[in-house]
N, C-alpha and C positions, 0 to 999 in steps of 0.2 A: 638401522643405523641412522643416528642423526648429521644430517650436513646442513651447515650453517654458511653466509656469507655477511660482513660484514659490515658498514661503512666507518669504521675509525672511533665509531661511536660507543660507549661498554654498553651493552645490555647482557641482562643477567639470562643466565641458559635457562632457569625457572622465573617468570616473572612475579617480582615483588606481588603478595598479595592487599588488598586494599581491606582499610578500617572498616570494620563491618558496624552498620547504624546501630545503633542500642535504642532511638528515640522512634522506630519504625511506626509506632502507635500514630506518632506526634504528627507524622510527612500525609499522615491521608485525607486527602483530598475534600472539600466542603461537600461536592456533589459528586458519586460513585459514576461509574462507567454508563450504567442502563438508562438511571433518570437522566442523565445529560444526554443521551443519544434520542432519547424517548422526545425531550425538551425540542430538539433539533427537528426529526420529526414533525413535530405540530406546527414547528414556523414553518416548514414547507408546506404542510396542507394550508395555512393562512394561507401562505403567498398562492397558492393555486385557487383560493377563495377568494383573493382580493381578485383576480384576473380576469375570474367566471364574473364577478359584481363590474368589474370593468366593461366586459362584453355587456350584458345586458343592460349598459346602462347605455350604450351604443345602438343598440337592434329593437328600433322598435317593431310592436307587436305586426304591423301593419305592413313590415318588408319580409313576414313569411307569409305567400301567398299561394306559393307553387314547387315544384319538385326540386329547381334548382336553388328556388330561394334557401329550401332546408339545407342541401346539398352543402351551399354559400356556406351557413350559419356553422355547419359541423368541420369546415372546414378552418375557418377562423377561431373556432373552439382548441381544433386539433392541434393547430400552429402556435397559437398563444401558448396554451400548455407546457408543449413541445419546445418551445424559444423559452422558454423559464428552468425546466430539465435541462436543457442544455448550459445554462448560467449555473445550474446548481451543481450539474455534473465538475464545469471547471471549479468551478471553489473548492469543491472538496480534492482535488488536487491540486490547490493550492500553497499547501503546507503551511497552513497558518499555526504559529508554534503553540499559542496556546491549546488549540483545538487538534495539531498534529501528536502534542505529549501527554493530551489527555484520552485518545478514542483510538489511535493509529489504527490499527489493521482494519478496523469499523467502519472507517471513513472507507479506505478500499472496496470492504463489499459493500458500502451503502451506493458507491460509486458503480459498479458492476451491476448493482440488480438495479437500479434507476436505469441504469446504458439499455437494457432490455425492451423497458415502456418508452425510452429516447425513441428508439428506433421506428416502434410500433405506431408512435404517435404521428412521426415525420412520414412514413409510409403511409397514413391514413389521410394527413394535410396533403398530402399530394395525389394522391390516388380519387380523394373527394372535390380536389380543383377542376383538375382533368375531367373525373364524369359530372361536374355541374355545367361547365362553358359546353359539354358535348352533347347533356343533353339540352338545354337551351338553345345551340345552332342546329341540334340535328348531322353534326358531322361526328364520324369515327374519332375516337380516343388518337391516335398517333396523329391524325392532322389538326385535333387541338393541342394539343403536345406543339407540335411544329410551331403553330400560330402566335400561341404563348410567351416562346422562348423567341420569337422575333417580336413580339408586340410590348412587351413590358420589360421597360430598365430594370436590371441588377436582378432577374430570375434566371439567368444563363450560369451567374454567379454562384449564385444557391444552389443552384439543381446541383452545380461541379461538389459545391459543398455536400450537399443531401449525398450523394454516391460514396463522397467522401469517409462519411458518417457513417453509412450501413456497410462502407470498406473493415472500417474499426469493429462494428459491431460484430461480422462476423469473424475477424481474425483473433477476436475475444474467445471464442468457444477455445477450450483446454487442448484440443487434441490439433488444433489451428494454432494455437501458440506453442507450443510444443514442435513442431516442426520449421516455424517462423524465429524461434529461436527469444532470447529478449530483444537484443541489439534489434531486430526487426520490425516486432513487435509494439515497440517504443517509436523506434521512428516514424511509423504507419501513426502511433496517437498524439503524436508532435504537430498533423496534421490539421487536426482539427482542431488548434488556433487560428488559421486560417479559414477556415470551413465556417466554424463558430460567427469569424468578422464577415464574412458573405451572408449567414444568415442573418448577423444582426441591419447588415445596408439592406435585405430586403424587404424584413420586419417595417423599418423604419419607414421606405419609400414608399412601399402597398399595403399596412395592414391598415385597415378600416380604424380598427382602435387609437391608431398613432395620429394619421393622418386629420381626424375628425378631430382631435383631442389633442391641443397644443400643451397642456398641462402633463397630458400621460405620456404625450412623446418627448418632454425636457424631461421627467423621473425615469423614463426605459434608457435614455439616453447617461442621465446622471450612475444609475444602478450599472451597466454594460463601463463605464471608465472607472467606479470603482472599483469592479473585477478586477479589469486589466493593469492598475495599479496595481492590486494586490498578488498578479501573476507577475507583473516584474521587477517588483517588490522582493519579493520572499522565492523568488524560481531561477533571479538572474542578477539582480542588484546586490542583495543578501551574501549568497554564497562567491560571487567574487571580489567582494568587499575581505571576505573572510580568507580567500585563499591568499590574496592579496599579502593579508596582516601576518597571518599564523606559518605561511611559507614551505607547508610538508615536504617531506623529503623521507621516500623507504634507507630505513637506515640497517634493517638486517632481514632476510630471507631464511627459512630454515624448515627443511623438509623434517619433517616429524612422522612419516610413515611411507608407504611405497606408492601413495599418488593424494595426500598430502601434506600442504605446507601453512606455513605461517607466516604473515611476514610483518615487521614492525614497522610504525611511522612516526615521524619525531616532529615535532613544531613549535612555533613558537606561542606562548600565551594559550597552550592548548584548552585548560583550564574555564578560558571565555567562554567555550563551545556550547559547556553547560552538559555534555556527552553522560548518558547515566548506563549502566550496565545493562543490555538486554533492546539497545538501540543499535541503528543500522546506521551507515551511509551508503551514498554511492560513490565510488571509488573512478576517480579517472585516472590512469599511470601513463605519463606523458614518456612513452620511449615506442619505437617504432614496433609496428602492427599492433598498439595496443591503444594510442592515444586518441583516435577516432571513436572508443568505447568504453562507457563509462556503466559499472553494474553495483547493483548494489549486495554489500555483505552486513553482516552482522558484527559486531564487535565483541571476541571470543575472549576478553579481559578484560576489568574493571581500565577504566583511563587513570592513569596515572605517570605523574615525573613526566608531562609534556610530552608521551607516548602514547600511541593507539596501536591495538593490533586487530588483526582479523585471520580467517582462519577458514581454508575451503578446499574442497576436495577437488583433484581432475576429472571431471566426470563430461566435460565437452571441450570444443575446440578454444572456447575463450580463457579458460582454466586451467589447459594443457598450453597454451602459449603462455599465460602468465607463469608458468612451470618454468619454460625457455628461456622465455627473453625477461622477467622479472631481475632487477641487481641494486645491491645501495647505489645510494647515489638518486635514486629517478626521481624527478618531482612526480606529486602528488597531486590532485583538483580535486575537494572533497565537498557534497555535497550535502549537509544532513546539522545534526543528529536529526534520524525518524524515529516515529515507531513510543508505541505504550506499554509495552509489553516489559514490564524492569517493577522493580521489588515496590516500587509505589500498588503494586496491588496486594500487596500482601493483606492480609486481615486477619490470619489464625498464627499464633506459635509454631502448629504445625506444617508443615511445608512438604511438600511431592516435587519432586521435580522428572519428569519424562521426557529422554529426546532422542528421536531417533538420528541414524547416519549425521549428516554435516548440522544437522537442527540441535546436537549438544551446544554450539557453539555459545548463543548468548545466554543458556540457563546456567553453562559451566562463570559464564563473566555475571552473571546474577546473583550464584550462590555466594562470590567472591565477596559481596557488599552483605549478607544476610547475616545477621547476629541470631545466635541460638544454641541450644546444647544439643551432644553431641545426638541425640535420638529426635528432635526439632527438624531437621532437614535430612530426609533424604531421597539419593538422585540416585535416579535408573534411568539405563543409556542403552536402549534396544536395538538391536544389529541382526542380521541375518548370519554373520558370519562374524569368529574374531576379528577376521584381518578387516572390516567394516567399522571397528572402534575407533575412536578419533579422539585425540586428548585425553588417555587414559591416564596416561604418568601424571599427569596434572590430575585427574580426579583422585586416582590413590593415594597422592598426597595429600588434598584434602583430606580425604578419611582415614591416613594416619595422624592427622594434626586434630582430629576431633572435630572438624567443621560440618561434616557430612559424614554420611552412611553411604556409602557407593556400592550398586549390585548393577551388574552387566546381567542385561536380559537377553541373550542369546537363542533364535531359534527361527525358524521358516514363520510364512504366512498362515500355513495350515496348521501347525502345531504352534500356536500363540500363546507365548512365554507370559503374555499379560493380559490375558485371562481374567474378568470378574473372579472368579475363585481364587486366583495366583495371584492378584495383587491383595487378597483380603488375607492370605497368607501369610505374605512379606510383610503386609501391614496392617496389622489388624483394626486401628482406628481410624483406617483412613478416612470415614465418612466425619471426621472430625477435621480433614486438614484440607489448607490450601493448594491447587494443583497446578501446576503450570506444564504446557505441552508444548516441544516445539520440533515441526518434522515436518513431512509430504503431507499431503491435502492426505491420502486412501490408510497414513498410519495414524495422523490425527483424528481423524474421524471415527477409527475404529478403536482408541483408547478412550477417546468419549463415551462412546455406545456401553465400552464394559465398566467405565464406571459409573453411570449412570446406573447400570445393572447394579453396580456394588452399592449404590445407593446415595451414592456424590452428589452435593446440592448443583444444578445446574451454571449458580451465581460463584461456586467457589474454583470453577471449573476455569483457565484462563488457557489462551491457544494462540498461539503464531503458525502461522504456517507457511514456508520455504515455497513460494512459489509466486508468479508474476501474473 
């Protein structure tokens, strides 16, 4: 049974569907996902080639003469590096819009697997400090440790930073966030903006490179304030400029199955946003226990008529309170549109659409904008279980109106409903069509795997995937 609540406001019990593009050809992009990402890439190995030519153009031959000198030399290697990964790490959560609507979830992992060599690098910068001044005096590692952290400005800073650092790295591992929740998780890497400004006063006041080099410490200094513009730029200036204008406000709530809902937001000038099908925000709902917590969802409808919705299941404590205490009326902080993942990738006629549990949400708001006939698009919605479908009555409608083909794939892990074989079944040209997949890291992955078996080009293959 569906229950609704309302703010005064009509919204329709099916949400109007949006113009589907007919010019899809026209919207694509000068340069595709891979070479742009590929392009990005290479500017960062420059930048770590400009660094390394930095160093040597600092070290001469004639100050490696002994164990510590080397010791010295790898360690100023390690930190340089390490201080540039770290500016690169902040950029790419950045959200720079052009580069957030063109790569989204890419920037994420490119961010993730750099956090890894972050870490490796800083543990080696410090590890390599320590045994050079220890083997030079001849004293144990902890009493140069001591020595250190009383002898030289703004490294007490750092180190708080460095722990800081390797705090994030390790609450990044899956099975660590997963227990730490988002809301924790996030805050833990809120941190290291702070951390970040520790390393860069240490950088600045003891690296050899800086200090020697009036030229390279006004550019490290110029490169570090235009990050920081562009973090509060686009991280803080941006989205409350916008909340500011557009003024959200939940104007209807409506449970649509037995744990979850949906719920609508109205605004003004929504249209600005530039919001495309298949993008996220994150969602702040200023009403008590909820307004200290801001998550992000996906957008489970095309935007339209000054409305956005989204669409989530109760599956934790943050979920099940928005269940409770969610009502019209509550303002809204929205933080976004993210995310690349929307019919700008399209490239074939034909189209797949795959999603598992709450991961139908933005391929159901993607199909919405897709022009095609009725054998062109079609979506399969993978579930363990009926009562696991979400947004069924909106798909069926679809494929009574001819926009889509809708097949519920029903079935355990072990008996896998989508199958290399079973999807070549359902579809027999699929290695002719565009795919899109949106779900858990262990379902995504393993609908890749069978269509790669069925023989799916790697490049036509596209993936979001429901997790932090």
């Amino acid at each position: 049974m569906v229950q609704a609540w309302s703010a005064g406001v009509e919204v329709p019990n099916e949400p109007e569907w949006a113009m589907p593009k007919r010019d899809w050809r026209h919207s694509l992009p000068l340069l595709p996902r891979r070479p742009l990402s590929a392009a990005l890439m290479v500017l960062l190995a420059a930048g770590v080639a400009g660094l390394l030519a930095l160093w040597w153009r600092q070290t001469p031959a004639d100050r490696l003469q002994s164990l510590p000198d080397y010791l010295v030399m790898l360690a100023q290697i390690t930190g340089l590096v390490g201080a540039y990964l770290l500016l690169i790490e902040i950029v790419l959560m950045a959200r720079l819009p052009w580069l957030e609507h063109r790569l989204g979830s890419w920037l994420v992992s490119a961010h993730r697997s750099l956090g890894g060599y972050l870490v490796l690098l800083l543990c080696a910068h410090a590890g390599l400090v320590v045994a050079a001044y220890s083997v030079s005096v001849h004293e144990p590692p902890p009493t140069v440790l001591v020595s250190i952290l009383r002898t030289y400005p703004g490294v007490l800073a750092a180190t708080i930073g460095f722990l800081v650092m390797l705090l994030a790295g390790f609450t990044s591992a899956r099975s660590i966030r997963r227990r730490l929740g988002y809301e924790g998780w996030h805050s833990i890497h809120l941190l290291m903006y702070p951390a970040a400004a520790a390393a860069f006063w240490h950088q600045i006041t003891l690296g050899a490179q800086f200090t020697r080099n009036p030229w390279a410490a006004e550019a490290w200094v110029g490169v570090h304030t235009a990050v920081a513009a562009l973090i509060l730029t686009y991280r803080i200036v941006i989205p409350a400029l916008n909340n500011r204008r557009h003024r959200f406000r939940v104007t209807r709530v409506e449970e649509i199955g037995p744990d979850a809902m949906s719920v609508y937001i109205t605004g003004r000038y929504v249209a600005e946003l530039r919001a495309e099908a298949g993008q996220y925000f994150r969602w702040r709902f200023l009403s008590r226990g909820l307004w200290y917590q801001a998550h992000p969802f996906s957008l489970s409808a095309a935007p339209h008529a000054d409305t956005l919705r989204l669409t989530f299941k109760c599956v934790g404590g943050y979920t099940n309170r928005l269940k409770r205490r969610l009502r019209p009326g509550v303002r809204v902080l929205l933080d976004g549109p993210y995310g690349a993942f929307t019919s700008v990738l399209r490239r074939q006629h034909g189209v797949v659409m795959i999603g598992g549990g709450i991961g139908v949400t933005p391929l159901r708001a993607i199909v919405e904008t897709m022009h095609g006939r009725r054998n062109d698009i079609v979506f399969i919605q993978r579930a363990s279980t009926v009562g696991d479908l979400v947004l069924t009555r909106e798909l069926e409608a679809l494929n009574a109106a001819g926009r889509i083909i809708y097949i519920p794939a029903i079935g355990s892990r072990r008996n896998d409903p989508l199958s290399a074989e079973r999807l070549l079944d359902l579809i027999p040209d699929l290695e002719d069509r565009e795919v899109f997949i949106c779900g858990s890291v262990g379902m995504a992955a393993a609908v890749v795997r069978n269509l790669r078996r069925a023989r799916v080009r790697r490049g036509r293959i596209h993936t979001e995937i429901f997790d932090f």
